[in-house]
LUMVEXFI-693487 format. One record per residue (C-alpha): x, y, z; residue number from 1; residue in one letter. Coordinates in steps of 0.5 Angstrom, whole numbers. Each point is the difference from the previous one (the first is absolute). Example, Ala and Ser with C-alpha at 12.3 -4.5 7.8 and 13.67 -1.06 7.14 Angstrom:
2
NODE    c1    c2    c3 num residuo
NODE    25    -9    16   1       A
NODE     2     7    -2   2       S
//
This chain:
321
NODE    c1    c2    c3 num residuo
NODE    60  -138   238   1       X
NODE    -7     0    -1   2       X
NODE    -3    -6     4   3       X
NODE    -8     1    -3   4       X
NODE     4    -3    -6   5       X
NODE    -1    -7     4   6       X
NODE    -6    -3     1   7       X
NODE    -1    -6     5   8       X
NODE    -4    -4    -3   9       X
NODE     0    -6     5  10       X
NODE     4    -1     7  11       X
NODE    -1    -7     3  12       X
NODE     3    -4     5  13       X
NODE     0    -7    -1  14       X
NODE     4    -7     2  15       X
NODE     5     7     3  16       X
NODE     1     3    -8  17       X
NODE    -1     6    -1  18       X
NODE    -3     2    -7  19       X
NODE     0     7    -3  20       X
NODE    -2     1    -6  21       X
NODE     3     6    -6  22       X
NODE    -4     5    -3  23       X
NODE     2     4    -6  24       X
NODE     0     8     0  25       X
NODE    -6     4    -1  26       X
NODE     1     4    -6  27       X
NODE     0     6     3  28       X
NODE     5    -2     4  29       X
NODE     5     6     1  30       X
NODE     7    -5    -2  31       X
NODE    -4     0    -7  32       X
NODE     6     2    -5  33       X
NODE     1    -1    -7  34       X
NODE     3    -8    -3  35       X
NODE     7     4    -1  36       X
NODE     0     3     7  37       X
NODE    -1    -7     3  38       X
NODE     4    -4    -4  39       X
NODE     7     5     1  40       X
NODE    -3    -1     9  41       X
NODE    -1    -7    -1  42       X
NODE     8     0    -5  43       X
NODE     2     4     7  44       X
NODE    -1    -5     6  45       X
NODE     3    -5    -4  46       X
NODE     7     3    -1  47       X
NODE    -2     3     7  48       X
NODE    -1    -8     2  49       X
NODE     7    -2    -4  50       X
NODE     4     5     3  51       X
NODE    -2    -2     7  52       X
NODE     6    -5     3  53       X
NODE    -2    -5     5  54       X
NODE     8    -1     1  55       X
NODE     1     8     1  56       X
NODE    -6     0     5  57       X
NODE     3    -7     3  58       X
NODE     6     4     1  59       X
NODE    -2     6     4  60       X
NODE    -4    -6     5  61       X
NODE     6    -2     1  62       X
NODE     3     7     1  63       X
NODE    -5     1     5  64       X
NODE     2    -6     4  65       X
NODE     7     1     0  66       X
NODE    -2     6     5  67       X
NODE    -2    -5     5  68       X
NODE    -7     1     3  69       X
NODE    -3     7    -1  70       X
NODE    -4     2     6  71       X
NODE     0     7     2  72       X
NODE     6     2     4  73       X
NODE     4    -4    -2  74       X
NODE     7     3    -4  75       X
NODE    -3    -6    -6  76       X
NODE    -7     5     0  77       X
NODE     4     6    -2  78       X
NODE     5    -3    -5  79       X
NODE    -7    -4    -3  80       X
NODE    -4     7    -1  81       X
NODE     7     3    -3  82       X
NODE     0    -6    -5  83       X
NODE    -7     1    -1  84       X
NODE     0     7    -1  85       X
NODE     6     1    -5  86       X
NODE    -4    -5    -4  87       X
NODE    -5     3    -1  88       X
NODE     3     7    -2  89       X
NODE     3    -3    -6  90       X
NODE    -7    -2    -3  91       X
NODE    -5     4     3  92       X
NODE    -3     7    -3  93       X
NODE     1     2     8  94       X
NODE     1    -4     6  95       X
NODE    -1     2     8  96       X
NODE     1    -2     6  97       X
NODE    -6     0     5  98       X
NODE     3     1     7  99       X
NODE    -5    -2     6 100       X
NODE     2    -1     8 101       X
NODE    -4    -6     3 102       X
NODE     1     0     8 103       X
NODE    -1    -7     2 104       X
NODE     0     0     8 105       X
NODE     7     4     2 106       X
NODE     3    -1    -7 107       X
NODE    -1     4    -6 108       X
NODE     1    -3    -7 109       X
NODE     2     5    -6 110       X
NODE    -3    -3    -6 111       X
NODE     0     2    -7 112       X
NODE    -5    -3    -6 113       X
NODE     4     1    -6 114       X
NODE    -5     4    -6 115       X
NODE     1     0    -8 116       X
NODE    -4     1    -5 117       X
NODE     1    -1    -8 118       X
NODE    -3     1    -7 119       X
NODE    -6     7     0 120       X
NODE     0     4     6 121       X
NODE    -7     1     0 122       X
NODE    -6    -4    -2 123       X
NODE    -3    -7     3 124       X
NODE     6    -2     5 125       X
NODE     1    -9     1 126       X
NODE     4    -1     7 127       X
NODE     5    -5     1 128       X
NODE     2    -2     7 129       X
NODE     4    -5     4 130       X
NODE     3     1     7 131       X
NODE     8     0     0 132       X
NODE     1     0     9 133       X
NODE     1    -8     2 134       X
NODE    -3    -3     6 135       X
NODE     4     1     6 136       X
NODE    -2    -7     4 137       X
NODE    -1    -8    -4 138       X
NODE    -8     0     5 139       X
NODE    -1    -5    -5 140       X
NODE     7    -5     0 141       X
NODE    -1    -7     3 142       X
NODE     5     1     5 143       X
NODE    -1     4     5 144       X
NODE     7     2     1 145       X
NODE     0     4    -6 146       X
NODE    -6     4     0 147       X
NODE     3     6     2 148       X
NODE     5     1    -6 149       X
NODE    -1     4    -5 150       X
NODE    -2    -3    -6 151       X
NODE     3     1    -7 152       X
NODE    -7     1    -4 153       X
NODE     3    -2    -6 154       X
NODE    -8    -2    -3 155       X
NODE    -3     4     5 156       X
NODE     3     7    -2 157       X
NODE     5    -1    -5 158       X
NODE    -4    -3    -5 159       X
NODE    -5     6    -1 160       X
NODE     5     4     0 161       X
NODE     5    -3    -5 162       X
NODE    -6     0    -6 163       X
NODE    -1     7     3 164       X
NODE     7     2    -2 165       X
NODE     1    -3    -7 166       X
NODE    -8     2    -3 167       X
NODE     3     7     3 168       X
NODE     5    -1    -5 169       X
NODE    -5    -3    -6 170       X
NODE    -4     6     2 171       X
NODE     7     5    -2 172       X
NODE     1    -4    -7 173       X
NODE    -7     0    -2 174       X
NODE    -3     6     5 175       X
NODE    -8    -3     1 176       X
NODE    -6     3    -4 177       X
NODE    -3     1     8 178       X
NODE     3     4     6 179       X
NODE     3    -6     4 180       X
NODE     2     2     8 181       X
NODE     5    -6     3 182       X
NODE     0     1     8 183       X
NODE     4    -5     4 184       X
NODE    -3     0     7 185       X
NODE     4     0     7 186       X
NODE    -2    -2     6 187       X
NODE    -5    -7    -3 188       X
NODE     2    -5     4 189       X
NODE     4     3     7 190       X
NODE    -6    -1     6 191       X
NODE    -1    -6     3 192       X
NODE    -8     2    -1 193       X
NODE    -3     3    -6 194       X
NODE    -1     6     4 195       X
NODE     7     1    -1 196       X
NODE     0    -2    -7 197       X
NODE    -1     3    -7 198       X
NODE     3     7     3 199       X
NODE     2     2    -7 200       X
NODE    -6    -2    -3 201       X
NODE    -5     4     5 202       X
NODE     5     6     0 203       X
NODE     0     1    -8 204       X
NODE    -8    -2     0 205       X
NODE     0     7     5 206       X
NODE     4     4    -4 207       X
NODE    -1    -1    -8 208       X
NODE     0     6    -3 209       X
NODE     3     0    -7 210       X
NODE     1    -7     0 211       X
NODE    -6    -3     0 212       X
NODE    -2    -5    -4 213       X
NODE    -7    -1    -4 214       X
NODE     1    -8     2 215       X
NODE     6    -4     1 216       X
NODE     3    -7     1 217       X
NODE     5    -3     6 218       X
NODE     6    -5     0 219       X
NODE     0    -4     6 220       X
NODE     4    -8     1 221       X
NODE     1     0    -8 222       X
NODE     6    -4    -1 223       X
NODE    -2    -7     3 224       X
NODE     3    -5    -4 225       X
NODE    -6    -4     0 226       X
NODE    -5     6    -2 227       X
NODE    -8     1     2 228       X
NODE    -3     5     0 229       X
NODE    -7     0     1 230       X
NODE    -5     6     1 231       X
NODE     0     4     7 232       X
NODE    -6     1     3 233       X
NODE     1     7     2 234       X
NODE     2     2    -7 235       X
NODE    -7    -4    -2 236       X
NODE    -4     2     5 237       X
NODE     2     8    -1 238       X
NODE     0     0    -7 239       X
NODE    -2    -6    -4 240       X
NODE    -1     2    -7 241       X
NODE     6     3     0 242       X
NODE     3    -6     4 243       X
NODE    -3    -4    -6 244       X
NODE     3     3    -5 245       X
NODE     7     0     2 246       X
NODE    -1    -8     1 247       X
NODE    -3    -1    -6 248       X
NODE     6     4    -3 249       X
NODE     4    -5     3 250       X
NODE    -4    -6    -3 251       X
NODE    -1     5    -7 252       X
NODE     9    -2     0 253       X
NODE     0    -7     2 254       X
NODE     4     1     6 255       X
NODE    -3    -6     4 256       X
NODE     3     2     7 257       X
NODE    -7     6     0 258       X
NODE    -5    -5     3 259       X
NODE    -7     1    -1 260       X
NODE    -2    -1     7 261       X
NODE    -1     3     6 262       X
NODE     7     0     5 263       X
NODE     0     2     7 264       X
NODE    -3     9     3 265       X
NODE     8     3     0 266       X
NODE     1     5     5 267       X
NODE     6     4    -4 268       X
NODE     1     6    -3 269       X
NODE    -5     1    -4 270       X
NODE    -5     0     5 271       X
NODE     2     8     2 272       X
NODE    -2     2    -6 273       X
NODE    -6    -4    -2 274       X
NODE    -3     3     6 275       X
NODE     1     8    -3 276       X
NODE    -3    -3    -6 277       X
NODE     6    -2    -6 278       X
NODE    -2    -7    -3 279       X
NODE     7    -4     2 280       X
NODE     1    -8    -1 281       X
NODE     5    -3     4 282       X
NODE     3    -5    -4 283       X
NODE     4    -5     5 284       X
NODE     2    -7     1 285       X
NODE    -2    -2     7 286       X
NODE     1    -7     0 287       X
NODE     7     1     1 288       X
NODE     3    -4     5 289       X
NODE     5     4     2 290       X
NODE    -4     6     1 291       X
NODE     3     4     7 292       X
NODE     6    -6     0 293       X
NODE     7     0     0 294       X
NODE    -1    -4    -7 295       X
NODE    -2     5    -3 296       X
NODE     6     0    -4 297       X
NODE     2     2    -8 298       X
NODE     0    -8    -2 299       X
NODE    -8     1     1 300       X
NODE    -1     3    -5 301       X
NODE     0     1    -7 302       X
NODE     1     5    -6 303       X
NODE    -5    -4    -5 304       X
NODE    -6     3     7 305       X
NODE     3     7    -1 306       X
NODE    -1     0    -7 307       X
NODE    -7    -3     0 308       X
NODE    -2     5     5 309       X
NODE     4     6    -5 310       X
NODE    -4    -3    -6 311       X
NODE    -7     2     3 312       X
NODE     2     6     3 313       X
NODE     3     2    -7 314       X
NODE    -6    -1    -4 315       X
NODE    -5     4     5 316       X
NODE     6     5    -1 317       X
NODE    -1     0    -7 318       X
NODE    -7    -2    -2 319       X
NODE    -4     2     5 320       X
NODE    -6    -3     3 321       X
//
């Protein structure tokens, strides 16, 4: 991704809407390639975006949740990591587990993200990422007597992964003109404060090695039924070229639930790696009711938000930015 390709021409803020406007590449451009080239990448992410199959990727929602709640420790942690594992292997060009422990007063957790990498095994790397733990207490349920009950995070954790796992099987079909790094990271959502949250995330941005991507996109709470997903201020206030492009992808395709206007500062796991540098977006849905509830249930959400969100990743994948 080359992001001197965009230029901000204009950001203003006014009556709580946020404009961003588009530019053509520069004509030395390092994406520059011959109309045939572009239009056989072009032809690509289209059957790329065909192959994609919300119902498939609904499916593997549902999978999760039959687990039960996720939270590490748990025996639903163990048999979600070998389902999530096992997946990813059929597909990918290699897979690995990234084992970390994680002492939280007198217990120690052991905690794994789930690595797979896709198309080339070198050159310009695009990180895809979700969280695949799910929160062990419903703080936010409006009954106090459930507020320590695990939830079962069927959009908070399961709907990322979901179109993780079924683009890891497009990628398989129609192997990416870019290097592609799927991580599924653990530990997103286990501590009653942020300074026991995103332990997974921190851990990975400490330990990249080969995984290190050029730029790279996070999927977080993208199953809502009714689906917004504004831009996310620490994604545009680190990087807002870049977080325009992908926006503007957005609008470019049609898919309405990307809104051109600012939405809330997220603490999530894109913040580890923003700080080492890597340009991330968060797309998320924040304006969910049962976020940290025990209602966060597979009724709430909907394969046709899964698909809008794979629609844009798959183009980003495929086209380039």
């Amino acid at each position: 991704m080359n992001v001197q390709r965009y230029l901000l021409l204009l950001t203003y803020l006014c009556c709580g809407v946020l404009s961003i406007a588009y530019a053509e590449p520069d004509s030395d451009s390092r994406d520059v390639q011959p109309k045939e080239a572009r239009h056989a990448r072009v032809g690509t992410a289209r059957e790329a975006n065909v192959t994609f199959s919300a119902q498939r990727a609904f499916a593997m929602l549902e999978k999760q949740c039959e687990f039960g709640p996720r939270p590490p420790g748990s025996a639903a942690h163990r048999e979600t990591q070998n389902y999530l594992f096992t997946e990813l292997q059929k597909y990918a060009n290699s897979a690995a587990l990234q084992p970390l422990e994680y002492k939280v007063g007198t217990e120690t957790l052991h905690l794994n993200n789930i690595l797979a990498e896709f198309g080339p095994m070198s050159g310009e790397t695009v990180l895809l990422a979700a969280h695949w733990d799910t929160r062990p207490i419903a703080d936010h349920d409006p009954k106090p007597e459930n507020r320590e009950t695990p939830i079962l995070g069927a959009n908070d954790g399961a709907s990322g992964v979901a179109v993780l796992l079924e683009l890891a099987r497009v990628f398989k079909t129609h192997p990416p003109p870019r290097r592609v790094v799927i991580v599924l990271f653990d530990g997103e959502d286990y501590g009653k404060t942020a300074d026991d949250m995103f332990i997974g995330s921190r851990f990975f941005a400490r330990n990249l090695g080969k995984w290190k991507p050029d730029y790279g996109i996070l999927l977080d709470m993208v199953g809502d039924k009714n689906l917004t997903l504004p831009i996310e201020a620490n994604s545009w206030n680190a990087n807002r070229a870049f977080t325009a492009a992908i926006w503007n992808r957005a609008a470019a395709l049609g898919l309405a639930p990307f809104q051109q206007r600012l939405g809330p500062a997220i603490m999530d796991d894109h913040v580890p790696l923003i700080k080492v540098g890597i340009p991330m977006v968060d797309i998320i849905d924040f304006d969910y009711p049962y976020w940290h509830t025990i209602e966060d249930t597979v009724d709430k959400c909907s394969p046709k938000s899964l698909e809008v969100v794979a629609t844009l990743v798959i183009s980003v994948v495929y086209d380039g930015l």
